[in-house]
N, C-alpha and C positions, 0 to 999 in steps of 0.2 A: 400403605405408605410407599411402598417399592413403584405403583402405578402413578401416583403424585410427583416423586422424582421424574418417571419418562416424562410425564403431559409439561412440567417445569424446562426439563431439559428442551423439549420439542420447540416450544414457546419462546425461549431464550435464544436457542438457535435459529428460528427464522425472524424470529423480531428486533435484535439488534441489526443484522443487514438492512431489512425495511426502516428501521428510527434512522440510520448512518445516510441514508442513502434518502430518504425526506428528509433531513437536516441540510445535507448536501445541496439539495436542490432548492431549498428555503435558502439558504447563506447565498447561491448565485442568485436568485433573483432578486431579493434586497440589494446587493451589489447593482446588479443592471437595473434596478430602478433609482438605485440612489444615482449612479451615473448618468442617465438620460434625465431625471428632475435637474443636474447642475447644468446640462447641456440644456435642455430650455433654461435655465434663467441665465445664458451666456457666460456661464464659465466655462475657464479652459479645462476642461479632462483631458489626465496626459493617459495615454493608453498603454498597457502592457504586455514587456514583448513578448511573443511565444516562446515557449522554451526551442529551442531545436532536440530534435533526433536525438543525439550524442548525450544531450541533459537528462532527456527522458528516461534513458535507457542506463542513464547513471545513478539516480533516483529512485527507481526501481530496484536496479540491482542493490543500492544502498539498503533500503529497506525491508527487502526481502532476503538479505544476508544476516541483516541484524537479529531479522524475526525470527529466522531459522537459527541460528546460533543462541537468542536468550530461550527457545521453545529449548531447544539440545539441551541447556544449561539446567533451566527449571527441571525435567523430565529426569537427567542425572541426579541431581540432585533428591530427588525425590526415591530416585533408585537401590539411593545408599537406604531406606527404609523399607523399603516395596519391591522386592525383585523384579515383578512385572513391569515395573514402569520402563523400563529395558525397552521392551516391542515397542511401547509409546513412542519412546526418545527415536527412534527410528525412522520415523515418520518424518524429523527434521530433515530429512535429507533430500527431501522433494522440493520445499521452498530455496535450501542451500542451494540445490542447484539450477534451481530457477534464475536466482540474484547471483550465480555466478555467470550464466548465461546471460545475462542483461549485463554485465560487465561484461563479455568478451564483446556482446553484439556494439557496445558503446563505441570497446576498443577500433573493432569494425570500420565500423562509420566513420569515426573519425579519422581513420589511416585513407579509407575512401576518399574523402573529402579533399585531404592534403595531398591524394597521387592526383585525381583529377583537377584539383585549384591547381597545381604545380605547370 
């Protein structure tokens, strides 16, 4: 049984980044095909803007704050039963700092932006 759990575990870990990551690339290409079938039959496609830098980097930090904080939260939680989940919950602290450095870098750019436009 013990052998069935890894070969489960192994399988699930590299196969949901591969399904995410072909789903990703199926979702843009239906997009860019759907967009170029309207542009041949003459419709207007309005295009969409890039994000900038400052979004990017705010988005990120968004998200990998969040992750890091509900991974901390579940992990505690879990601790109140399981002492060990302790070391687990530990691990939060890598994405936390990630998403907080993707907020400074945001703040960054953006102070950048507004010494040099000034």
């Amino acid at each position: 049984m013990g052998e069935m759990i890894g070969l489960v575990a192994v399988i699930m870990a590299l196969g949901i980044p591969v399904a995410a990551l072909y789903t990703y690339y199926r979702v843009r290409k239906l997009r860019t095909e759907e967009k170029l079938a309207a542009i041949a039959r003459g419709a207007d496609v309005p295009m969409e803007p890039e994000l900038s830098q400052v979004a990017r980097s705010r988005r990120s930090g968004i998200l990998l704050t969040a992750g890091a904080i509900g991974y901390i939260v579940t992990f505690a939680m879990i601790a109140r039963l399981e002492p060990e989940a302790w070391n687990a919950m530990a691990f939060g602290a890598i994405p936390l700092a990630l998403g907080l450095g993707f907020f400074v870098d945001a703040f960054l750019v953006r102070r950048d932006l507004h010494v040099t436009g000034s």
